[in-house]
C-alpha positions in Angstrom: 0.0 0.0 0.0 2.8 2.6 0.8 3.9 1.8 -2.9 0.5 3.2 -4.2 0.6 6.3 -2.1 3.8 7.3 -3.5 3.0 6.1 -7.0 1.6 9.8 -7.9 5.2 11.2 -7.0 7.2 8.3 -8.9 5.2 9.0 -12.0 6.3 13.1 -11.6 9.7 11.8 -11.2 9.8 10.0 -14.2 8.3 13.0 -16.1 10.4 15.3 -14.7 13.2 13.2 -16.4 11.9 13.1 -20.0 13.9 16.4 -21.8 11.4 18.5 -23.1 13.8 20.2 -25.5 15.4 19.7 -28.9 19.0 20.2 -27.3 22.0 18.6 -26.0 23.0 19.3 -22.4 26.3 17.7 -22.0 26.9 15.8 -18.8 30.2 16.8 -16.8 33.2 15.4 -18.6 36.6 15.1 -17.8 38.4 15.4 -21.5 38.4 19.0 -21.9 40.3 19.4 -18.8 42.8 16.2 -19.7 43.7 17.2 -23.2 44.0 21.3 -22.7 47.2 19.4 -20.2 48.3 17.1 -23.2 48.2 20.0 -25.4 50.3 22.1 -23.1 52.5 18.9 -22.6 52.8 18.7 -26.3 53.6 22.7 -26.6 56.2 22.8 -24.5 57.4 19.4 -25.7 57.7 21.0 -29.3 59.7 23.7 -28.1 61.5 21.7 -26.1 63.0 19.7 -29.0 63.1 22.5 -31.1 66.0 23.9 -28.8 67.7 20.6 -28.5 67.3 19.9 -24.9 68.0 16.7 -23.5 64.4 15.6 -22.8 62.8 17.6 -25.3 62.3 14.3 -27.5 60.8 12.4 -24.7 58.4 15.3 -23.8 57.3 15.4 -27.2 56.5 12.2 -27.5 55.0 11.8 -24.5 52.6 14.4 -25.6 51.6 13.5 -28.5 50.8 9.8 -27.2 48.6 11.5 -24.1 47.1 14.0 -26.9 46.1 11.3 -28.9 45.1 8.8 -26.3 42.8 11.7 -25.1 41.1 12.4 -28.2 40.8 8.3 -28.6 38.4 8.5 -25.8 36.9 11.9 -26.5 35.7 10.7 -30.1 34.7 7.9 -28.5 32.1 9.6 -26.1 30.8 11.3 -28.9 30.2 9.0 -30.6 28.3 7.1 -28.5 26.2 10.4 -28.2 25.6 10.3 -31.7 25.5 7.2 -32.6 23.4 5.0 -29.9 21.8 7.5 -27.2 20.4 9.5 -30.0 21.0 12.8 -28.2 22.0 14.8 -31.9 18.6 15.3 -32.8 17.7 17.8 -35.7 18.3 20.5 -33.7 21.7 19.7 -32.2 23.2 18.7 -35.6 21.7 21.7 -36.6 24.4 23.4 -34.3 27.1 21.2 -34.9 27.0 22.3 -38.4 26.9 25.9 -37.8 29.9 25.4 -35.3 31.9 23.8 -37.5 31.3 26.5 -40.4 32.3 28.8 -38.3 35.7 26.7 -37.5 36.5 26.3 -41.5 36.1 30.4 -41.0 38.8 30.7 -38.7 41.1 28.4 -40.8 40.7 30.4 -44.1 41.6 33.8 -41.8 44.8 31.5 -40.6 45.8 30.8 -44.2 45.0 34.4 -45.4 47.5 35.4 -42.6 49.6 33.1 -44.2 48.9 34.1 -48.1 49.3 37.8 -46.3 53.0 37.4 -45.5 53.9 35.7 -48.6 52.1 38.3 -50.8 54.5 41.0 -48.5 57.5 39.6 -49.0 56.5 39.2 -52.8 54.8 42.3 -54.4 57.4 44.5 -52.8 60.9 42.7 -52.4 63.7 44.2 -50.3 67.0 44.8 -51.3 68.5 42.5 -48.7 67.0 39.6 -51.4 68.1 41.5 -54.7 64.4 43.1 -54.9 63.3 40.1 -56.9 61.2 37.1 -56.2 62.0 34.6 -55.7 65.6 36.1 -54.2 68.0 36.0 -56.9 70.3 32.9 -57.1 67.5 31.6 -54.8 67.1 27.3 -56.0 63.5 26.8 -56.0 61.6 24.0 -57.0 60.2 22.9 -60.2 56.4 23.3 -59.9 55.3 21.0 -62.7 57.3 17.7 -61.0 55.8 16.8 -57.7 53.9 19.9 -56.9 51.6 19.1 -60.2 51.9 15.2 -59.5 50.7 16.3 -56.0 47.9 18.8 -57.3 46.3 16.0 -59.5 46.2 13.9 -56.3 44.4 15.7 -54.2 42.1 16.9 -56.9 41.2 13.2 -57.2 40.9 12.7 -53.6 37.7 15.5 -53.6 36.3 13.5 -56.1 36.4 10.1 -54.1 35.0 11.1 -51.1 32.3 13.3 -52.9 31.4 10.1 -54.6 31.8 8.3 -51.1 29.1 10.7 -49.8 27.0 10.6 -53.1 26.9 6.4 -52.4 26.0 6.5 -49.1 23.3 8.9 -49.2 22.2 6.3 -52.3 22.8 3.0 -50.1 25.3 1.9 -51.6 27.2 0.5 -49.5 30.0 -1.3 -51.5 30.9 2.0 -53.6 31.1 3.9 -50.7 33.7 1.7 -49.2 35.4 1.6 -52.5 35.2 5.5 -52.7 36.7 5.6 -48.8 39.6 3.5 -49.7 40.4 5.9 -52.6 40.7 8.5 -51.1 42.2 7.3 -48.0 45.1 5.8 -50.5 45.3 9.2 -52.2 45.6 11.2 -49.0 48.4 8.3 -48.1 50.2 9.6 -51.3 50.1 12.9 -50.9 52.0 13.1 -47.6 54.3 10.6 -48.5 55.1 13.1 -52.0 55.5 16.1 -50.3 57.7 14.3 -47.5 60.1 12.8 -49.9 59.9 16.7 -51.7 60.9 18.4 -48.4 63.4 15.7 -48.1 65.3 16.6 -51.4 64.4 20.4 -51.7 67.6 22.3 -52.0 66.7 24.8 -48.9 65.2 24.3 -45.4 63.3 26.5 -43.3 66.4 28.7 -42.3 67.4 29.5 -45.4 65.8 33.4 -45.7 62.3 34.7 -46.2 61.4 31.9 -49.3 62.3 29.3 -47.0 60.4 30.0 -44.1 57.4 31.5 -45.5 57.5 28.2 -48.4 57.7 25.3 -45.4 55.5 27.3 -43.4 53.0 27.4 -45.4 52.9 24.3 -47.2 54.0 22.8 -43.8 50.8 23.9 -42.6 49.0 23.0 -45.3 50.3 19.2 -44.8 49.5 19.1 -41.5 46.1 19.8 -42.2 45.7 17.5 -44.5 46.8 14.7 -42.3 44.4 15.8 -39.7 42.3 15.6 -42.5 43.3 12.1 -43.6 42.8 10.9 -39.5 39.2 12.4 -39.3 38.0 10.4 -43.0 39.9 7.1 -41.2 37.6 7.6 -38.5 34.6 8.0 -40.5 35.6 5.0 -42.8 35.8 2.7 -39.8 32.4 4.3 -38.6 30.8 3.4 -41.7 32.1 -0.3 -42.0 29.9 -0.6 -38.3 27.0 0.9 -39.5 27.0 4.2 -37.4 25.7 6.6 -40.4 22.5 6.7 -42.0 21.5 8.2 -45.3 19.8 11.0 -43.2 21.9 11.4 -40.2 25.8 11.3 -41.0 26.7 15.1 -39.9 30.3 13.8 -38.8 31.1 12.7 -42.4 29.8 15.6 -43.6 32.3 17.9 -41.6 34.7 15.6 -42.9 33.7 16.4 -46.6 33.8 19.9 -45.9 37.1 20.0 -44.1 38.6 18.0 -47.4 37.2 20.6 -49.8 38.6 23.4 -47.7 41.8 21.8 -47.9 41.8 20.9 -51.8 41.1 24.6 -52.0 44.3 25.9 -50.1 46.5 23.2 -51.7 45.4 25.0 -55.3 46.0 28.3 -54.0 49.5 27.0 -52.8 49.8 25.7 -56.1 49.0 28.3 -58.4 50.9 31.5 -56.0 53.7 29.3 -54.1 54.5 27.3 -57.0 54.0 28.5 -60.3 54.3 32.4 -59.3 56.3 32.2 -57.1 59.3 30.3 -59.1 58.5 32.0 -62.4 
């Protein structure tokens, strides 16, 4: 009997639970706190090695094993978010996507800092360089050798994973996979390229204001795509167990968007770093 007098304030309880909203109100987590320390472990890590001290190797690696480790288990709340508690409803992916916009926005202001300094250095030489550009007697590389191989690559690779998207917004499952392993092997290529061309390039990042502005910015530009190459491996292994639908796969489409951004820079490289730029 004392069961059914406090049945009226069990069935408030229960209602009381039941969100009555479209959004997502994340429950306390501990990764933001965890990786803002790996990514200050990593920073000073970087520098460390950077100025050759003894430990400055081990700190580095050390924080990019805890940084990565800590985004291991990040992604992996997420996706359980996303994927099997079905808190991303319309409205939250809906927000994701505007949020994620807005974070391609701050990359193309990073690389128009980046085009910025180039373009000074360029349009109005110094004499220190011989008032040319590239600086006179400066060895630069032959844009229609690896760059172009590298170009033609990456081109490629936006049309693989468009086509990935295209097939699995069509269900079909086994071009999609095809289209993932595509681009995944193109992506592959392209770092292993422009590796073996930083390898061989007659200059390093020392060597004057080419130098540092060329490895900076195509530096950047490779790290980016690697990032890049991480987050469509993710989504490739997210596909193969059946955690996107044709109508809710807003993580693969961030990925899509974050390629394109980058096919875009690498062409703008290309055509100013390149081709200007050694003419």
């Amino acid at each position: 009997m004392s069961f059914l007098k406090d049945l009226p304030n069990l069935r408030v309880t229960a209602l009381t639970r039941i969100p009555r909203h479209p959004f997502h109100i994340v429950s306390p987590s501990p990764w933001p706190f965890i990786i803002s320390v790996a990514a200050l472990n990593l920073t000073m890590g970087t520098v460390l090695y950077f100025h050759r001290y003894y430990f400055g190797r081990f700190f580095l690696f050390f924080g990019l094993v805890f940084t990565f480790t800590t985004m291991g288990f990040w992604w992996r709340d997420v996706i359980r978010e996303a994927t099997f508690y079905g808190y991303h409803t319309k409205k939250v992916v809906e927000g994701i996507k505007l949020g994620f916009i807005l974070f391609i926005i701050s990359e193309v202001m990073f690389f128009f800092s980046v085009f910025w300094a180039y373009f000074h250095s360029s349009l109005a030489p110094t004499p220190e360089i011989g008032c040319v550009w590239p600086p006179k007697g400066f060895p630069v590389l032959n844009p229609y050798a690896i760059p172009l191989l590298n170009t033609v690559i990456l081109i490629l690779s936006g049309c693989t994973i468009t086509l990935a998207h295209h097939a699995l917004v069509c269900r079909a499952r086994d071009e999609a996979l095809k289209a993932f392993s595509y681009t995944l092997a193109l992506a592959l290529a392209f770092t292993l390229l422009q590796f073996k061309e930083y390898v061989d390039a007659p200059f390093d990042i020392s060597d004057g204001i080419y130098g540092s502005v060329f490895f900076f910015s195509t530096g950047f530009h490779g790290i980016h795509v690697i990032i890049g190459t991480i987050f469509i491996f993710v989504c490739f292994v997210r596909y193969i167990y059946h955690h996107f639908t044709p109508w809710h796969h807003v993580g693969f489409e961030a990925a899509v968007w974050y390629w394109h951004f980058v096919d875009v820079v690498w062409i703008m490289l290309y055509l100013f770093v390149y081709i200007w730029g050694s003419a």
